[in-house]
C-alpha positions in Angstrom: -96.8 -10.6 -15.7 -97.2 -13.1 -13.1 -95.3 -15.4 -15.7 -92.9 -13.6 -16.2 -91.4 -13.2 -12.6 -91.7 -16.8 -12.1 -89.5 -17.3 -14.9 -87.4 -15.2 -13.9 -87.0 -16.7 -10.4 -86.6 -19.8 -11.5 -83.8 -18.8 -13.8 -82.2 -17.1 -10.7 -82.1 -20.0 -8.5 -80.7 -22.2 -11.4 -78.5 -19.8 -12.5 -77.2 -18.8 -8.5 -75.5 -22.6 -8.2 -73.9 -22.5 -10.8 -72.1 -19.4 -10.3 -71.0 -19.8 -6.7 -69.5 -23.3 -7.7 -67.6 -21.6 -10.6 -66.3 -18.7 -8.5 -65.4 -21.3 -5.4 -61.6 -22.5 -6.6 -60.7 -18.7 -7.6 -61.9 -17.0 -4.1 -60.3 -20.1 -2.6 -57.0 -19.6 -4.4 -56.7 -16.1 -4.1 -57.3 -16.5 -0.1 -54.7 -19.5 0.1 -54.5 -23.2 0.8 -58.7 -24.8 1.0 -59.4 -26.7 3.9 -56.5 -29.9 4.9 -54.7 -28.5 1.4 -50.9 -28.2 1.2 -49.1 -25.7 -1.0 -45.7 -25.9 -1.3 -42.6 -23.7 -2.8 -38.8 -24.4 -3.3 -36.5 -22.9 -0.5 -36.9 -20.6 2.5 -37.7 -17.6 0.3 -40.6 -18.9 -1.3 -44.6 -19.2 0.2 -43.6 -15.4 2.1 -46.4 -15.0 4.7 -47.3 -11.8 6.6 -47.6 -11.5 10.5 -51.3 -13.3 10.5 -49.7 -16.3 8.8 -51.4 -15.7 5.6 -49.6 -15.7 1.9 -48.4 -12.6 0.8 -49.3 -11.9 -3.1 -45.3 -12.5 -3.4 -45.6 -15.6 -2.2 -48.6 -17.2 -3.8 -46.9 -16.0 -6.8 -43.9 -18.8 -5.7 -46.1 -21.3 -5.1 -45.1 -24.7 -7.3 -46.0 -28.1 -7.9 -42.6 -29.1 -9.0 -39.1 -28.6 -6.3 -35.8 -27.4 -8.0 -33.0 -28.5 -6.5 -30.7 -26.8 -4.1 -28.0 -25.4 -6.5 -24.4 -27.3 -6.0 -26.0 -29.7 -3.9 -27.5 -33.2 -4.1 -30.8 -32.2 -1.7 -33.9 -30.4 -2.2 -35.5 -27.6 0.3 -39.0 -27.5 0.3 -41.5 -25.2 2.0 -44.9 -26.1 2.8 -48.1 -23.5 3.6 -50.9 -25.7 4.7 -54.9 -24.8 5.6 -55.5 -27.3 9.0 -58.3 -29.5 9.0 -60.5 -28.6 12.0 -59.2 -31.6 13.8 -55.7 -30.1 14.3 -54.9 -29.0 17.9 -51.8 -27.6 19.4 -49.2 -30.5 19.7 -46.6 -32.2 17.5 -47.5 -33.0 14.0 -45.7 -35.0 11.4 -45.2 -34.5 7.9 -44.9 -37.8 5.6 -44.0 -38.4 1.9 -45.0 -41.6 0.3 -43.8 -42.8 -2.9 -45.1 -45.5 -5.1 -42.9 -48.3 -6.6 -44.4 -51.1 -8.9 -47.8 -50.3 -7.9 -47.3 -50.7 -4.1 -46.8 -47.1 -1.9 -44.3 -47.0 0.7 -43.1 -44.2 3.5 -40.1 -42.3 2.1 -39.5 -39.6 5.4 -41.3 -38.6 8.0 -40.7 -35.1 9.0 -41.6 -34.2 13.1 -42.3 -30.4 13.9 -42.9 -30.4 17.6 -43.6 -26.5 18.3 -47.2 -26.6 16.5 -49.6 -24.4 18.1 -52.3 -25.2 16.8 -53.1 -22.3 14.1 -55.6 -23.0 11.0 -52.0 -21.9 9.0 -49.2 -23.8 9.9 -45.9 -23.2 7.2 -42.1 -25.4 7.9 -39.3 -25.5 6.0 -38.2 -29.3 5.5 -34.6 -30.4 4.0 -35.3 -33.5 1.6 -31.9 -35.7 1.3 -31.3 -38.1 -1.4 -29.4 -40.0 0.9 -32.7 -41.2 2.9 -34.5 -41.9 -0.8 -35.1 -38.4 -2.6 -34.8 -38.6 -6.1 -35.2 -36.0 -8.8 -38.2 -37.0 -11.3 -40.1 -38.4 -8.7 -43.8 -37.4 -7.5 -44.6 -37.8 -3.5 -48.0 -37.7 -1.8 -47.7 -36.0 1.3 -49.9 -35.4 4.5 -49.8 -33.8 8.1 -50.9 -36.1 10.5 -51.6 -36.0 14.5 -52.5 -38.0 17.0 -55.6 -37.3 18.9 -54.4 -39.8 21.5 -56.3 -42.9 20.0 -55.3 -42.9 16.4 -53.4 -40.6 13.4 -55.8 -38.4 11.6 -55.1 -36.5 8.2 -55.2 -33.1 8.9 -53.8 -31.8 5.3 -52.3 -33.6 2.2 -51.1 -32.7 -1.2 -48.6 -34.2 -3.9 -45.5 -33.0 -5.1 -42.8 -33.5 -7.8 -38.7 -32.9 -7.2 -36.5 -31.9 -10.3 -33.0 -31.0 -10.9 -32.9 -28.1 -14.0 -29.1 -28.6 -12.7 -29.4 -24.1 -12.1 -26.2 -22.8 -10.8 -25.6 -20.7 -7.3 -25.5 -17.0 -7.6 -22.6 -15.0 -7.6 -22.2 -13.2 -4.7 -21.8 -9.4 -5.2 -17.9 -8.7 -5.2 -16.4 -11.9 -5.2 -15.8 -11.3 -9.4 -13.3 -8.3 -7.9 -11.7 -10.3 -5.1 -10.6 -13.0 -8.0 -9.1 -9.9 -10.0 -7.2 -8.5 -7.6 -5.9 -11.8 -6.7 -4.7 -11.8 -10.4 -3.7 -8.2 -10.2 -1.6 -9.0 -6.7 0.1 -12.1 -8.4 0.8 -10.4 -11.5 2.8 -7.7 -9.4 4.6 -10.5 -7.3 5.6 -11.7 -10.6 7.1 -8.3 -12.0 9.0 -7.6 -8.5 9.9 -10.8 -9.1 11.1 -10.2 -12.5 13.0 -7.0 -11.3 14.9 -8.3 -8.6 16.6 -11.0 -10.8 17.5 -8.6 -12.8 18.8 -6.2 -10.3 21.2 -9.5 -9.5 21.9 -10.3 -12.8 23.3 -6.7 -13.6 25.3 -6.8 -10.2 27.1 -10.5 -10.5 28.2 -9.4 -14.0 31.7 -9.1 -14.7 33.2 -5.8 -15.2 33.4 -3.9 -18.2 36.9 -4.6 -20.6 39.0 -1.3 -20.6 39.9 -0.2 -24.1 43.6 -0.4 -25.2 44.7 2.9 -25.4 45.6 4.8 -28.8 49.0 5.2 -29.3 51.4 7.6 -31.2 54.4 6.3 -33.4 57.3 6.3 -30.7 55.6 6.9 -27.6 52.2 6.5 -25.9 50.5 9.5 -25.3 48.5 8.3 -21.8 50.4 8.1 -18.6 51.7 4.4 -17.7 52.8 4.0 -21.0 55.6 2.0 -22.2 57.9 5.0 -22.4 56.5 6.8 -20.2 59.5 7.5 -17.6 58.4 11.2 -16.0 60.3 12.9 -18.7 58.6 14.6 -21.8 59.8 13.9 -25.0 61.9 17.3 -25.2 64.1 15.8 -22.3 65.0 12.5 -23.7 66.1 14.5 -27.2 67.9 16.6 -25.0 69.9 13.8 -23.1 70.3 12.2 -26.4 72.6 15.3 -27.7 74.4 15.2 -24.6 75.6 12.0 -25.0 76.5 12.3 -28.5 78.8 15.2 -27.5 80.3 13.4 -24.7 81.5 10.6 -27.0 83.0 12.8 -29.3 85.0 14.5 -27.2 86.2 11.4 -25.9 
């Protein structure tokens, strides 16, 4: 029996290791950034924290080892969530990226944020340029420094990669019906347009050609006509016999 339990405990403080070293990274993942460990996220949005400065499940859902860059634009935003070393003490603390060329590493930006008060959490938001040496398909190593007063020390450091998947900026919400009813106003301008040139085109046109009138054999039958003298046609017969008499009595 005796044996037994002393197998038993041995197995149990073999066993106990092994376990808390397996279950280290996912308790330390699920609670954030370890100790002097940088996460980091694309944009403002990303690496959400809650009122005691620690990761929403939102935002350790955003975390990313690889920066998209800003849509429309030549610059990347990145967001960093670091766990301070337990050197860090309220002050100004710097944020550098490195890069290394042909073997040799060399300071790319240094990044100052004045206001730090000296929390175990500290999270910025830093504007990368590529007109101070950014480049898409490039990995950085980066670290938070500070001064103590005698020299730098490291008080967090991780590596990160920018790319460009060359995504587009979102539509804002409406400005689809501004464009139409642009169209729509133009397309109106263009039949009032329309309209009023014809409205000139009818006025400025000559007027219509009058009909000749029909006419009867020997005499026109609409006032003005050639043989129209105020007299009807029983007169002028009339005057005719008159004269016919008149010349025979003479």
């Amino acid at each position: 029996m005796r044996l037994i339990l002393r197998t038993l405990l041995i197995s149990a403080s073999i066993i106990a290791p092994i376990a808390s070293v397996s279950l280290a990274p996912s308790l330390a993942s699920a609670a954030g950034p370890a100790v002097e460990e940088i996460w980091f996220g694309t944009g403002v949005d990303s690496l959400d924290t809650d009122d005691s400065g620690k990761l929403t499940p939102e935002g350790e859902k955003s975390r990313a080892t690889e920066i998209d860059r800003i849509p429309g634009d030549d610059d990347w935003e990145l967001k960093i969530h670091a766990r301070m070393g337990k050197y860090a003490a309220q002050g100004p603390v710097y944020v550098e990226f490195y890069q290394s060329v042909q073997g040799k590493e060399y300071i790319v930006h240094r990044h100052e944020e004045r206001d730090y008060d000296g929390a175990r959490l500290f999270t910025a938001v830093i504007l990368l340029q590529a007109n101070i040496g950014f480049n898409k398909d490039r990995e950085y190593r980066v670290q938070i420094i500070q001064n103590n007063g005698t020299r730098d020390l490291v008080v967090a450091k991780g590596k990160v990669k920018l790319i460009d998947t060359g995504r587009k900026a979102d539509v804002e919400e409406g400005e689809g019906r501004d464009d139409e009813d642009e169209d729509e106003d133009e397309d109106e301008d263009e039949d009032e347009g329309e309209g009023e040139g014809k409205g000139k085109a009818s006025s400025s046109a000559p007027p219509p050609i009058e009909e000749t009138p029909a006419t009867k054999k020997g005499c026109s039958v609409v006032p003005g006509g050639a043989l129209d003298l105020g007299f009807s046609g029983v007169a002028i017969l009339l005057l005719a016999g008159v004269a016919r008499r008149r010349r025979r009595a003479a």
